[in-house]
C-alpha positions, 0 to 999 in steps of 0.5 A: 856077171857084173859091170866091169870096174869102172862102168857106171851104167852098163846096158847089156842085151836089152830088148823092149817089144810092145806087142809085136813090135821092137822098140829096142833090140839087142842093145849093148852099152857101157856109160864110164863113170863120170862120162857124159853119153849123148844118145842121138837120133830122129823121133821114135828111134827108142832114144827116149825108151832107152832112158826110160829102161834105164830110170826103171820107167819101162819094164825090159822085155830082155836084158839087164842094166847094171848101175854101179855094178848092182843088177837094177833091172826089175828095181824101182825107179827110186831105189836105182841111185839116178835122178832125172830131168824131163823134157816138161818141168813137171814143177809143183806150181803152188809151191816156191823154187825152194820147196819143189827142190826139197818135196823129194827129200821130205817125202823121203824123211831126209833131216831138215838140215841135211835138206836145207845144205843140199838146196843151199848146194844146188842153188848154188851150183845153178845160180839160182839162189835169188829165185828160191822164194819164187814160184814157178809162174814168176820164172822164165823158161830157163829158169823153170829148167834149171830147178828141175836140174836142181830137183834132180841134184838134190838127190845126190846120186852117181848118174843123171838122166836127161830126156831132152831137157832143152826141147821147150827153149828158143835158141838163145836160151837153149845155148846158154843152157848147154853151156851150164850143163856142160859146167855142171858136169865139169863141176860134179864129174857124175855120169851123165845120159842125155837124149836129144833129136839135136845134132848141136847138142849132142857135139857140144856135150858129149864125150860119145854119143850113141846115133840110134835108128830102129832100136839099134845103136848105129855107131858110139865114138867120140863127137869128131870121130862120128862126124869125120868117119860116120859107119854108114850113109844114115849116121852122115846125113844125120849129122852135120848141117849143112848137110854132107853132100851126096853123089851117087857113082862107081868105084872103079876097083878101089881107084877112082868115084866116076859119077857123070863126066867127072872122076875123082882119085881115091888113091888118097882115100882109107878104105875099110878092110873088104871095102874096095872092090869098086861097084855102085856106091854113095860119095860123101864130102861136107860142105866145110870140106870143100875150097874155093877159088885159088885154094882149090887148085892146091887140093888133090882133086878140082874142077871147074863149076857155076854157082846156082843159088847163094845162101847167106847164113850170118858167120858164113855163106853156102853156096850151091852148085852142081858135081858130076850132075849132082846138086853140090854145096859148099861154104865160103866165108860172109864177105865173099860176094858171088853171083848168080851163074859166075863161074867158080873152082872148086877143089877137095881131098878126098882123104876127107871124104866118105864112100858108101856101098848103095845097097847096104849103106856102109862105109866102104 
């Protein structure tokens, strides 16, 4: 069996165990040609284990990768048609801008002329052409990130893999560079992989993204499908920030979440096939979700509240409250001035919101 027409990567009941230990577990995944996939998720989740499975770096305890419809699983790195960017430059410090880009393909015995239109083209593409004469300590941060892009570029290959690239950069480079990589890849249209821990990253860059926990995929979809109808309470909380409040109550038979004094109507809420029985459950709504003041009194459901703390975070401000006894936030735009103790309304749909079973963790 080969990777269907169309798949450029195709993952396919990978597992990894070091020991005793599983790292990746019966992993299954297809990568489009030309999609951009962003695998998601805390540290030591196997994100990183994956890429390195995928760039040969790691041999497969079992399973099978397919690039371009070729079996690599036990190929070398070199001979599997991808190229990579890794967290550290990893740039040659002796040598200028130029010829780091060009080791890989003079070591390869590519012609000169060949060598020199390829930098002539990745230069290009990162706009890096004034820097090809430097070497890597007369480079800033961003600058050293974007020959290692161009190391991998040169190569001329269908898939790039990212370990996270931008890991080393302060935030205001880390936003510019998003920025580029997102163009490179609207420029050159080659599938892309790219691991990263940032939620804001994965959101900005991705067509889907794969949130991982334990060596296992927890939900792959589009950025706003994730973010508005996450599968389970791990992959809300993972995504999002300020973070999704969450309230833990009843489902009384599928009609309304009780939590303390307060009953908030579900009639408007689309539970999942088997999911409303009623029981323990976890209540979810963002942050961004929620309206204040006159608006809220137009939402299906409102109440009355105080604030408790006030946080002003530049573009807009949260404000923290309480819900049914439960710590509740919500964000208001920066010119609004509340204090302390003031009393507030707030109010929200609840065909926004997200309901989780207690024990399982999954979206009812």
């Amino acid at each position: 069996m080969t990777a269907a027409n169309g798949t450029s990567v195709s993952i396919q009941n990978l597992s990894l165990n070091f020991g005793a230990v599983t790292v990746l577990e019966t992993l299954n995944l297809d990568v489009a040609n030309g999609e951009f996939i962003v695998l998601l998720g805390p540290s030591g989740c196997g994100k990183s284990t994956l890429l390195n499975c995928i760039a040969g770096l790691l041999d497969v305890s079992q399973g099978r990768i397919f690039i371009k419809g070729k079996n690599v699983t036990w190929e070398e790195p070199k001979d599997r048609g991808i190229g990579m960017v890794f967290q550290s430059y990893a740039l040659y410090p002796q040598m200028t801008v130029e010829k780091n880009l060009s080791f890989g393909l003079r070591v390869a015995g590519t012609p000169k002329d060949e060598i020199a239109k390829r930098i002539a083209r990745a230069a290009e593409i990162l706009q890096i052409e004034p820097l090809l004469q430097r070497k890597p300590a007369a480079l800033s941060g961003g600058q050293r990130q974007r020959v290692a892009i161009g190391r991998a570029l040169v190569r001329d290959v269908d898939v790039f893999l990212f370990d996270e690239p931008l890991s080393n950069l302060d935030a205001k480079l880390r936003a510019e560079l998003r920025v580029e990589i997102k163009l490179l890849h609207r420029k050159l249209q080659n599938t892309m992989i790219y691991v990263t821990h940032d939620q804001i990253e994965a959101m900005t860059l991705a067509d889907r993204i794969a949130v991982m926990k334990g060596g296992v995929i927890q939900q792959l979809d589009a950025p706003q499908t994730i973010y508005n109808r996450p599968v389970n309470r791990f992959v809300a909380g993972f995504l999002g920030s300020p973070a999704m409040n969450f309230i833990d109550g009843q489902v009384a038979a599928g009609t309304a979440f009780k939590t303390g004094n307060v009953s908030i109507p579900l009639d408007r809420y689309a539970f999942d096939a088997a999911g409303n029985s009623g029981g323990p459950c976890v209540f979810g709504i963002r942050p961004e979700h929620v309206a204040f003041g006159e608006a809220a009194n137009t939402m299906p459901f409102a109440t009355d509240a105080a604030v408790e703390i006030v946080e002003p975070m530049g573009s807009d401000t949260l404000v923290w409250t309480k819900l049914g006894g439960h710590n509740f936030s919500f964000r208001v735009e920066a010119e609004k001035t509340l204090r302390n103790g003031e009393p507030i309304r707030i109010g929200f749909d609840p065909a926004r919101a997200s309901l989780f079973d207690s024990q399982s963790g999954n979206r009812m």
